[in-house]
C-alpha positions in Angstrom: 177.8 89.3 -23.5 176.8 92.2 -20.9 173.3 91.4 -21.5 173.5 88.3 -20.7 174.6 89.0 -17.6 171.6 91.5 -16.8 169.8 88.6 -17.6 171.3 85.8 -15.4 171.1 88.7 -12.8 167.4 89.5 -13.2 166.6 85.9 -13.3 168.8 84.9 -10.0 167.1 88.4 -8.1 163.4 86.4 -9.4 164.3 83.5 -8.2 165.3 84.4 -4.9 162.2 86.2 -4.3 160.4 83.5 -5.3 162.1 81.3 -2.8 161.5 83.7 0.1 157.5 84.2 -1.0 157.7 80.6 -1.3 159.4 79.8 2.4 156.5 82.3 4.1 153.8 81.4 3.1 154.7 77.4 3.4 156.0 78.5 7.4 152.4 80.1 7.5 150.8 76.8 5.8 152.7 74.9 8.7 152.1 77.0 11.4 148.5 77.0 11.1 148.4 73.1 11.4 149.6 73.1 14.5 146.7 75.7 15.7 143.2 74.3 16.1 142.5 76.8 13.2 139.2 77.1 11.9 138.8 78.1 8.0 136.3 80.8 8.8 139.5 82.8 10.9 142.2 81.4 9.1 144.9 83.8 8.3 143.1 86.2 10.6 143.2 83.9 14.0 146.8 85.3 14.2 147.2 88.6 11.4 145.3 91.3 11.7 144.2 91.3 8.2 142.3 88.1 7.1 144.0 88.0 4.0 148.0 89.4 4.7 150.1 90.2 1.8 154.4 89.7 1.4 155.5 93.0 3.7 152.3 93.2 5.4 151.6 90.6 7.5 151.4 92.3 11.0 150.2 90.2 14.0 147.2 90.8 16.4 147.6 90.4 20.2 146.9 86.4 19.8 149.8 85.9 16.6 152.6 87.6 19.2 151.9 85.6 21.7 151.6 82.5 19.8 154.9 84.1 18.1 156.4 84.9 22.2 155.3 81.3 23.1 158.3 79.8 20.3 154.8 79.2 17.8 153.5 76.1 19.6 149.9 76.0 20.8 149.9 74.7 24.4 148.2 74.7 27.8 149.9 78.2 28.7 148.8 79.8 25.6 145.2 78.0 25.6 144.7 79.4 29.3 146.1 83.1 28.2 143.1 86.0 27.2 145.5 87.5 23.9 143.2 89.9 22.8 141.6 90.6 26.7 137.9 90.0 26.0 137.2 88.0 28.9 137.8 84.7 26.9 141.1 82.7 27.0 142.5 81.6 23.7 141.6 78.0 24.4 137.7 78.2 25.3 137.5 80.6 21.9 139.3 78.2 19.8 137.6 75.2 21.2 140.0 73.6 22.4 140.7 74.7 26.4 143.3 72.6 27.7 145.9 73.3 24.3 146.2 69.9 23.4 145.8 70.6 19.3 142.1 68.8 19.9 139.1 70.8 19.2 136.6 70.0 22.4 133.6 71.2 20.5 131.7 70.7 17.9 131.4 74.1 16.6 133.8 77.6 15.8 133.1 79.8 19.1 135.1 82.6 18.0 139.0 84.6 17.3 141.4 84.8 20.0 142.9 87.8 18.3 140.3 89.8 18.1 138.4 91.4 20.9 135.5 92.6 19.4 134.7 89.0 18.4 133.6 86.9 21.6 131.6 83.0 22.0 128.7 83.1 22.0 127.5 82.7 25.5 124.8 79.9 24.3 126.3 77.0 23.3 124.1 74.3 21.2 123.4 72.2 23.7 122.3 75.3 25.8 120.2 76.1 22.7 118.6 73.1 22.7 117.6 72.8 25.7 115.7 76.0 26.0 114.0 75.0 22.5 112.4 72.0 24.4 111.2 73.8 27.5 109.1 76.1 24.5 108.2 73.4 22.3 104.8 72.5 21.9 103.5 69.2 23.5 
């Protein structure tokens, strides 16, 4: 009889834990949906590791704010520069004006980390300079 209520107690203790490993990373699942997320960045866009673990998911400068903003991606944290790289969190997500819409057609860089910045040539840009070199 006693050990099967270590049991039931073991198994109740598992399934709890399951429930909370369950809840955080489904809230992390839903939060990045409403972040113009690309899957290059993912986890890292708002973690400081790009792959955080149950008990180790600490936030870079861009996570807390979008954490300090009540987790919605808006105009006020698209115009903010998180991780202060000269860049505001919109223009490096692609999408400038925080209305969940990616502008552009291509990843420019992280918001939440500062030693990754856009590119300052764009495609067009690129092209552009390709057809004053081309050959006629």
């Amino acid at each position: 009889m006693r050990h099967a209520i270590t049991v039931r107690r073991v198994l109740t203790m598992l399934a709890l834990v399951v429930a909370c490993l369950y809840g955080t990373l489904s809230g992390t699942e839903s939060l990045m949906k409403i972040l113009p997320v690309f899957e290059e960045a993912r986890c890292s866009v708002c973690h400081q590791s790009s792959n955080p673990v149950p008990g180790d998911y600490t936030l870079n400068p861009f996570g807390s704010d979008f954490l300090a903003n009540g987790s919605r991606w808006d105009a006020t944290l698209a115009d903010k520069d998180s991780d202060s790289d000269g860049y505001r969190n919109g223009d490096e997500l692609g999408d400038p004006d925080g209305d969940g819409t990616t502008d552009v057609d291509f990843v420019r860089s992280n918001p939440g980390d500062p030693d990754d910045k856009p590119s300052s040539i764009d495609e067009k840009t690129w092209g552009v300079i390709k057809q004053l070199f081309a050959d006629e």
